[in-house]
TIKELO-301076 format. One record per atom (N, C-alpha, C, O): residue number from 1; atom name; x, z, y negated. Coordinates in pm, 1 decimal, decimal comma. Atoms other than C-alpha are relative to their C-alpha. Layout:
rodo n=NUM	atom=CA	x=X	z=Z	y=Y
...
***
This chain:
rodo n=1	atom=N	x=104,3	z=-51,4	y=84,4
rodo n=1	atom=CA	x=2,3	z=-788,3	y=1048,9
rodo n=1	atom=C	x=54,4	z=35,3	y=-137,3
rodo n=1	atom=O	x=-17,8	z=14,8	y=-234,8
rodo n=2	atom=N	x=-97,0	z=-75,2	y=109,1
rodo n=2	atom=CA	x=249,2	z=-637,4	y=790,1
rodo n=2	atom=C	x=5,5	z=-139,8	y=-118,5
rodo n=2	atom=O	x=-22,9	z=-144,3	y=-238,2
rodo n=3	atom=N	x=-43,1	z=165,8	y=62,8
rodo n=3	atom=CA	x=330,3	z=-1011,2	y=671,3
rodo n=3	atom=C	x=-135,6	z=-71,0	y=-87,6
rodo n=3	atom=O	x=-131,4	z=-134,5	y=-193,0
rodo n=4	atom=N	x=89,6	z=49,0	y=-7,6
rodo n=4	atom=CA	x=6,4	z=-1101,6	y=661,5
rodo n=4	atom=C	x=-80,2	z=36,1	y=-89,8
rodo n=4	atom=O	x=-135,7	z=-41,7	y=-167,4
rodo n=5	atom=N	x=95,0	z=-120,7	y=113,3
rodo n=5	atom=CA	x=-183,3	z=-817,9	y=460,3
rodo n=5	atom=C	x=101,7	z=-18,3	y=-126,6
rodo n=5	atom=O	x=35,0	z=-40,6	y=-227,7
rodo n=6	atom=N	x=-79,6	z=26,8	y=90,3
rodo n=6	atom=CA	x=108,4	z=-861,2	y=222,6
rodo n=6	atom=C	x=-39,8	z=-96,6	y=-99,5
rodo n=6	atom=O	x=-79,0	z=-82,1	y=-215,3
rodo n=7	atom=N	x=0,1	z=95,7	y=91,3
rodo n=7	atom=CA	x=96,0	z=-1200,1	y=134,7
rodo n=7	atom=C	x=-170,0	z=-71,4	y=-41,8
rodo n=7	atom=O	x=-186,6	z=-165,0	y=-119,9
rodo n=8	atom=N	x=126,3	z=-0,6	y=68,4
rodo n=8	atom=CA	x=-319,3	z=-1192,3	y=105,3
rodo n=8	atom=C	x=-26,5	z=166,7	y=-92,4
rodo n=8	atom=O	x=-124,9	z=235,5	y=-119,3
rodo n=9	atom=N	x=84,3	z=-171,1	y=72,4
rodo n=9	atom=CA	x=-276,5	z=-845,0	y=-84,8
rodo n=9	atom=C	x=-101,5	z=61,4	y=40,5
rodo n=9	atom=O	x=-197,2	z=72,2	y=-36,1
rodo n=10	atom=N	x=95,7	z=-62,1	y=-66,6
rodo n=10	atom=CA	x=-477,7	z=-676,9	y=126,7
rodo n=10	atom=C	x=54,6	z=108,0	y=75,3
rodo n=10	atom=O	x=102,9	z=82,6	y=185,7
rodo n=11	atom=N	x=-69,4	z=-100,2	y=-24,6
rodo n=11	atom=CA	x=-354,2	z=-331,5	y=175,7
rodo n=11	atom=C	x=-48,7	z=107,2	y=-58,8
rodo n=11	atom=O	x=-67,5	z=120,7	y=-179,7
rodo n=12	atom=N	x=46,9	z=-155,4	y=94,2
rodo n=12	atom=CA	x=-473,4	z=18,9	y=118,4
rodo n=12	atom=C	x=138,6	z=103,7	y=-11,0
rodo n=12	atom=O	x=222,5	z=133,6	y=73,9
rodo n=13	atom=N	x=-105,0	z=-37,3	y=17,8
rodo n=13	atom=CA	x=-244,8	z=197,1	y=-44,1
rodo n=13	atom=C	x=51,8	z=129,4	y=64,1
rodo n=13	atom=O	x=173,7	z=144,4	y=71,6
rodo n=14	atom=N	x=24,7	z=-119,7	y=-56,5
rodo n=14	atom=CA	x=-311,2	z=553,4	y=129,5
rodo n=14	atom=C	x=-119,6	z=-10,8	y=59,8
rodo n=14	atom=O	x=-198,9	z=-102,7	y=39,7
rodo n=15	atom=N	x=88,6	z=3,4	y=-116,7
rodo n=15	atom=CA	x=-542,7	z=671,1	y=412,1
rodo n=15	atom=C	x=-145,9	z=56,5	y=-139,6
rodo n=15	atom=O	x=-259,4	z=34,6	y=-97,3
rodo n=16	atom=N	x=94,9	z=-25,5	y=92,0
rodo n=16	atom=CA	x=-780,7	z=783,6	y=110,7
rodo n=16	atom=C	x=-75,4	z=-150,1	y=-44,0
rodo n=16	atom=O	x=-183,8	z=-160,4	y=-101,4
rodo n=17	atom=N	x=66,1	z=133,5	y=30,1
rodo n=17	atom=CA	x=-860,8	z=423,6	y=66,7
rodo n=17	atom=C	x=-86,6	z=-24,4	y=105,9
rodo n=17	atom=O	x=-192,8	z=-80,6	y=79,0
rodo n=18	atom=N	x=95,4	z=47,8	y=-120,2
rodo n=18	atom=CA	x=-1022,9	z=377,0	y=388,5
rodo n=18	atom=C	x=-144,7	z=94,3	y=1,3
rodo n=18	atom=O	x=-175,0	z=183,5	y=-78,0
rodo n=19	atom=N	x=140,3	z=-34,5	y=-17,3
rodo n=19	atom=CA	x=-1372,7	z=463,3	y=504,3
rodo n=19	atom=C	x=22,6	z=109,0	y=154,7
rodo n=19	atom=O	x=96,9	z=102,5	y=252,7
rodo n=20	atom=N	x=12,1	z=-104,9	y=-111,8
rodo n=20	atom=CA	x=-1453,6	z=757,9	y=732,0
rodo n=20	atom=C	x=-40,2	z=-77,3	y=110,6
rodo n=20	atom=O	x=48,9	z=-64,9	y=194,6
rodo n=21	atom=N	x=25,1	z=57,3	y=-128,9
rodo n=21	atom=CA	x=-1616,3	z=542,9	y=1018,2
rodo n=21	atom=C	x=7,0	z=-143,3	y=18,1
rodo n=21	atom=O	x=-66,2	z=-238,2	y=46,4
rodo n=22	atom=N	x=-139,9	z=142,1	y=-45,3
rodo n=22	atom=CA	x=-1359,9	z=281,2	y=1055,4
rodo n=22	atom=C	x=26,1	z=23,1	y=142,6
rodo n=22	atom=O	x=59,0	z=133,2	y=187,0
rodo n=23	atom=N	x=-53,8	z=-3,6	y=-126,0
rodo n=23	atom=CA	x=-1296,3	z=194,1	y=1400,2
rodo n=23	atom=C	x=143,0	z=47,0	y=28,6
rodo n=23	atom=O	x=208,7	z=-56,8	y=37,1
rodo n=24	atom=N	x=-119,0	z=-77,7	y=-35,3
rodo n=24	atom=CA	x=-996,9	z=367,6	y=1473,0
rodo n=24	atom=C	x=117,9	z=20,0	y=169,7
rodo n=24	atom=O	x=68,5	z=86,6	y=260,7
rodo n=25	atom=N	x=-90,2	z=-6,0	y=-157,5
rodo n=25	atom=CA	x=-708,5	z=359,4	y=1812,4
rodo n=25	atom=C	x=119,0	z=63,3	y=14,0
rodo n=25	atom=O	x=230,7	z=58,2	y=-37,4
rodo n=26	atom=N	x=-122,1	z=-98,1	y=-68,2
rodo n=26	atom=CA	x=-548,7	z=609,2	y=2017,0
rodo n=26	atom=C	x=143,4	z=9,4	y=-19,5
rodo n=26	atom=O	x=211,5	z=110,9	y=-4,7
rodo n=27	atom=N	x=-115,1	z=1,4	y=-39,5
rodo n=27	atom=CA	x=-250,1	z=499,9	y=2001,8
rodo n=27	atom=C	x=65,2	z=-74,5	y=-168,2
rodo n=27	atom=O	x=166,7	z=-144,1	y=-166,3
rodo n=28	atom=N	x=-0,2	z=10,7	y=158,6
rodo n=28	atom=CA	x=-240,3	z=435,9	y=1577,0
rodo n=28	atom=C	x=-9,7	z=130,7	y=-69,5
rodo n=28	atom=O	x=-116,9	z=153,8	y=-125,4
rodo n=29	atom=N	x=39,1	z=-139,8	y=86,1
rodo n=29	atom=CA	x=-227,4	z=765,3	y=1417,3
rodo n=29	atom=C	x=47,5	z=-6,8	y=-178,1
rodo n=29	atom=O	x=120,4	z=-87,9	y=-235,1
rodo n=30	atom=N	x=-47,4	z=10,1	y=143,8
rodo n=30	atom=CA	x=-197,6	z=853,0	y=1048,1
rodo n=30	atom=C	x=153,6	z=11,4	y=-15,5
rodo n=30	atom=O	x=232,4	z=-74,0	y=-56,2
rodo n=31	atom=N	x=-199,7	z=19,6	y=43,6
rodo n=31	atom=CA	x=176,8	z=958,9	y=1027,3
rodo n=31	atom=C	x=80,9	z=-101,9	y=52,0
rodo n=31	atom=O	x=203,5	z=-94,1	y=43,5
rodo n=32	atom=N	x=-103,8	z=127,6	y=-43,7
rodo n=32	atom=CA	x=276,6	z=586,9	y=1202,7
rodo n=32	atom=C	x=0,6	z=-71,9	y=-142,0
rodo n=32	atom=O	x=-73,8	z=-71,7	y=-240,1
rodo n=33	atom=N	x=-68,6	z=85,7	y=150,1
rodo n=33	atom=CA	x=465,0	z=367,8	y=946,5
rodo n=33	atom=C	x=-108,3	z=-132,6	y=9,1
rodo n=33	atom=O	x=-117,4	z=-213,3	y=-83,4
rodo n=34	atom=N	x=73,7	z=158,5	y=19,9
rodo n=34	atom=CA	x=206,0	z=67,4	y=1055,7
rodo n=34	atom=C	x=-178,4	z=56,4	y=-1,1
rodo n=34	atom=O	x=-285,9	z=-2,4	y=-12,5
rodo n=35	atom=N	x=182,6	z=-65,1	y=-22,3
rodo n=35	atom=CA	x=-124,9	z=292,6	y=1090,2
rodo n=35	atom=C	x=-81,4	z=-59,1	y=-140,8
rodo n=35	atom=O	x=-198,3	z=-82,8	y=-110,4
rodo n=36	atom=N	x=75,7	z=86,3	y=104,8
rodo n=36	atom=CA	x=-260,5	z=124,2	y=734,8
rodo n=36	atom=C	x=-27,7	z=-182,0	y=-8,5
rodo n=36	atom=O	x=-106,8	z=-263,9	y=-55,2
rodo n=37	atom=N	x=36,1	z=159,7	y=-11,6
rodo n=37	atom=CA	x=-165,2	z=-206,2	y=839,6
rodo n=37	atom=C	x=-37,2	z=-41,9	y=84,7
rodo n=37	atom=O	x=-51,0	z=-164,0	y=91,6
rodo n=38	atom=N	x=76,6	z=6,8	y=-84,5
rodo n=38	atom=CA	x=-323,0	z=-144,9	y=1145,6
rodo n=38	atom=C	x=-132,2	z=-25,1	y=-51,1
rodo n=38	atom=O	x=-177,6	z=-137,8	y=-71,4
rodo n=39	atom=N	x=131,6	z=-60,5	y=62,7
rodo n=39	atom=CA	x=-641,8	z=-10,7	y=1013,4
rodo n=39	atom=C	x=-36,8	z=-148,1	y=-86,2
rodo n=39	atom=O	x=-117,6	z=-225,5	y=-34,9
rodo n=40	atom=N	x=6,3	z=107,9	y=69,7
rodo n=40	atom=CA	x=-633,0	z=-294,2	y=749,5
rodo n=40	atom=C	x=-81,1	z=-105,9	y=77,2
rodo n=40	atom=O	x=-191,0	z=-154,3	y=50,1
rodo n=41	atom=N	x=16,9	z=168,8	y=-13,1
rodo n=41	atom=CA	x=-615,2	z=-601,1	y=983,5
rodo n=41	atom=C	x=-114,4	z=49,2	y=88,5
rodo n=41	atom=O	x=-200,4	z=-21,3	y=35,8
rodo n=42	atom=N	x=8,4	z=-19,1	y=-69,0
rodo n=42	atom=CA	x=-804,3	z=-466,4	y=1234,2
rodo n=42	atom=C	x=-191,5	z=108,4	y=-20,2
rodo n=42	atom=O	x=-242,2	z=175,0	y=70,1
rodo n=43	atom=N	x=122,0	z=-87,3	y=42,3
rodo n=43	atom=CA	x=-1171,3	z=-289,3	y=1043,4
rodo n=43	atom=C	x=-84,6	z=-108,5	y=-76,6
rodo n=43	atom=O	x=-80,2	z=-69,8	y=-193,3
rodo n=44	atom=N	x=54,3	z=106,5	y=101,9
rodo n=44	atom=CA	x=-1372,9	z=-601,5	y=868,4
rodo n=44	atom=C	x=-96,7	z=131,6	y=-103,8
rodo n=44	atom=O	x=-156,2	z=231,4	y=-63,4
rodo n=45	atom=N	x=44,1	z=-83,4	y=100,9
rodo n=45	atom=CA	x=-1497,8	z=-434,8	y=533,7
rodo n=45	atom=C	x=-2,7	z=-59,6	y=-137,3
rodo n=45	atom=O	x=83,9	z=-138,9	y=-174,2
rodo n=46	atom=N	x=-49,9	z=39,1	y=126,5
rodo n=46	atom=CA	x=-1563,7	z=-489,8	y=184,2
rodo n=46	atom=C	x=130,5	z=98,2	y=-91,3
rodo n=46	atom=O	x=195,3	z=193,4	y=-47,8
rodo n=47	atom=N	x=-142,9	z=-69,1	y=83,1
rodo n=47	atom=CA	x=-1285,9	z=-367,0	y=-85,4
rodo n=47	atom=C	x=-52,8	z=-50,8	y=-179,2
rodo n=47	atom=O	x=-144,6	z=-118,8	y=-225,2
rodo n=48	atom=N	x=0,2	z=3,3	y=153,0
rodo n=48	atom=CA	x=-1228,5	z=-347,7	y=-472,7
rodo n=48	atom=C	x=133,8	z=14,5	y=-10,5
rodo n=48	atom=O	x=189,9	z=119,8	y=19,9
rodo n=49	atom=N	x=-137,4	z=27,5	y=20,1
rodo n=49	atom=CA	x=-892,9	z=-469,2	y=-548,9
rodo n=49	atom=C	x=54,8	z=163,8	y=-128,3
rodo n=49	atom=O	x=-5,4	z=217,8	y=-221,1
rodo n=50	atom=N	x=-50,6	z=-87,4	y=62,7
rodo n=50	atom=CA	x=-648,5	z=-192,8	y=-675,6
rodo n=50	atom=C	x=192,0	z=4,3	y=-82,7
rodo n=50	atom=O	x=303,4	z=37,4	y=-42,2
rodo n=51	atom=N	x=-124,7	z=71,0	y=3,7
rodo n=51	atom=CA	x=-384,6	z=-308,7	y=-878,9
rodo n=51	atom=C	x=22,5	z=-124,2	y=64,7
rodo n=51	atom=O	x=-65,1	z=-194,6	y=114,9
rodo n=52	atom=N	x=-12,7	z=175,5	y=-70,2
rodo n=52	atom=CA	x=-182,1	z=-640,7	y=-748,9
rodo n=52	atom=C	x=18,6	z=7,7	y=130,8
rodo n=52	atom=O	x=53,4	z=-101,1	y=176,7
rodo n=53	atom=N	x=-44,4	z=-24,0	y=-130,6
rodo n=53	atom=CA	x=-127,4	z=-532,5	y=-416,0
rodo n=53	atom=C	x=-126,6	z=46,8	y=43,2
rodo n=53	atom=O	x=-224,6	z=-21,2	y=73,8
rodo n=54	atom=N	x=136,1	z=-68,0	y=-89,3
rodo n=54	atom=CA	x=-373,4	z=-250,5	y=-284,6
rodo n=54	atom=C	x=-111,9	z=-11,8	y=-35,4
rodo n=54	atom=O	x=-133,1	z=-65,4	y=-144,1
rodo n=55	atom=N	x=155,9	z=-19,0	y=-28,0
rodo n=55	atom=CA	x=-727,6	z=-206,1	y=-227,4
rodo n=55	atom=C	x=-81,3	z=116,3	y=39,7
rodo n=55	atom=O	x=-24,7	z=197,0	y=113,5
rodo n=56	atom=N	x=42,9	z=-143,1	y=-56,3
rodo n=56	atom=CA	x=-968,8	z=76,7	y=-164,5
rodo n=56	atom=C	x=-124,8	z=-58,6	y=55,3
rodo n=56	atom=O	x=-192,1	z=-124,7	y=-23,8
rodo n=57	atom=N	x=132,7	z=22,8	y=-44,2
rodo n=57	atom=CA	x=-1273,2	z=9,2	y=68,8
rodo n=57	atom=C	x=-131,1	z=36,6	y=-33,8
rodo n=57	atom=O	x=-147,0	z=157,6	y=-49,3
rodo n=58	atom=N	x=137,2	z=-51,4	y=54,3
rodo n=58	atom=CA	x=-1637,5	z=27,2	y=-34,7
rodo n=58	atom=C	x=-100,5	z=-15,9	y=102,5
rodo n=58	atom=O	x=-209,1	z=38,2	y=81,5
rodo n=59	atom=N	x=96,3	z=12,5	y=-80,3
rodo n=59	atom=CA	x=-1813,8	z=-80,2	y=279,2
rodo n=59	atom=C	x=52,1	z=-33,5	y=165,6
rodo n=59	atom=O	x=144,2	z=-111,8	y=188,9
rodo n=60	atom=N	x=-12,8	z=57,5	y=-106,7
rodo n=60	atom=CA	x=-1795,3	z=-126,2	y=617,4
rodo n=60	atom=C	x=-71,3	z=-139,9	y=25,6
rodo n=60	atom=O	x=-150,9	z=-178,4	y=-60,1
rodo n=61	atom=N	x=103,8	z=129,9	y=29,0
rodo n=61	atom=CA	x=-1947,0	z=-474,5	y=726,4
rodo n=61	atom=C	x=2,4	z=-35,5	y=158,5
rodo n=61	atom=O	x=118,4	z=-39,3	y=199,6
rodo n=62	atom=N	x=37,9	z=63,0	y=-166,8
rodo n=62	atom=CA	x=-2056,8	z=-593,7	y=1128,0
rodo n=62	atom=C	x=128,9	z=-113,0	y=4,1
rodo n=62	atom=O	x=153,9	z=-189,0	y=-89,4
rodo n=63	atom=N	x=-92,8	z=72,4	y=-61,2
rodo n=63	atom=CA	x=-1772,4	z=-774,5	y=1299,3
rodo n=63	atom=C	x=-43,6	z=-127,1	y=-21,1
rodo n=63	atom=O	x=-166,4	z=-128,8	y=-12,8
rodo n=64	atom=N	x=31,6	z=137,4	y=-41,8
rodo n=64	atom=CA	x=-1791,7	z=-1169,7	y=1291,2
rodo n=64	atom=C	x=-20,2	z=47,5	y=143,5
rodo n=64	atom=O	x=17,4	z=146,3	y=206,7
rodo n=65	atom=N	x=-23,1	z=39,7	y=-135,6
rodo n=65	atom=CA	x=-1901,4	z=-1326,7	y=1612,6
rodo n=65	atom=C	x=79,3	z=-92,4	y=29,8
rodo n=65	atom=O	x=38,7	z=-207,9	y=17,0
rodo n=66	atom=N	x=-86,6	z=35,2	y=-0,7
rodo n=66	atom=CA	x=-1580,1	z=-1426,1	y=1698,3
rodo n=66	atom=C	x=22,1	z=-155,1	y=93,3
rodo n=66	atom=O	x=108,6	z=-240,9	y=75,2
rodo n=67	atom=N	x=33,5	z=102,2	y=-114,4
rodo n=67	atom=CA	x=-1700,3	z=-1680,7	y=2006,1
rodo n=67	atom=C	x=3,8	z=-112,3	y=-43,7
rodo n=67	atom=O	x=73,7	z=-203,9	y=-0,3
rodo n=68	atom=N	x=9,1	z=138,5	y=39,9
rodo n=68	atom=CA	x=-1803,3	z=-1936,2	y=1804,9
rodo n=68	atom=C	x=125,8	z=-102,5	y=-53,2
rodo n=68	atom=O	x=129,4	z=-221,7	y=-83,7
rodo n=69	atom=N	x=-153,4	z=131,4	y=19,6
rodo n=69	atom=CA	x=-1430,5	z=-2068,7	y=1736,9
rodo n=69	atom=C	x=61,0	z=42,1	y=115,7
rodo n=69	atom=O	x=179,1	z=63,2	y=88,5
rodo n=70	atom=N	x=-31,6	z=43,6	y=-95,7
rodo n=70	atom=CA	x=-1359,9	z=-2048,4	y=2060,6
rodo n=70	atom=C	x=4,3	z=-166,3	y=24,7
rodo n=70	atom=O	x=40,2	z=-211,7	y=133,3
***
């Protein structure tokens, strides 16, 4: 995920970037070193690029239905 969010710049730079009702997991907390690049890959949302790297979220957005590329 780390690799990934990187090289599409897609990264919030702090937990202040994210949205209050972001799906969120037990076992991801804020003080882990990957909990943003969790959160990141892992919440579909819109964003407003911040700088060349991070991003700050502006929306949540309904999951694809993932089935159909099955």
């Amino acid at each position: 995920m780390s690799m990934v969010n990187r090289v599409l710049h897609r990264l919030p730079e702090t937990s202040d970037d994210l949205l209050p009702d972001m799906a969120v997991w037990p076992d991801n907390l804020p003080e882990d070193w990957y909990y943003l690049t969790v959160q990141e890959a892992t919440n579909t949302h819109a964003y407003i690029q911040k700088g060349d790297l991070y991003e700050t979220w502006t929306q949540r957005l309904d999951d694809p239905d993932w089935s159909q590329y099955q």
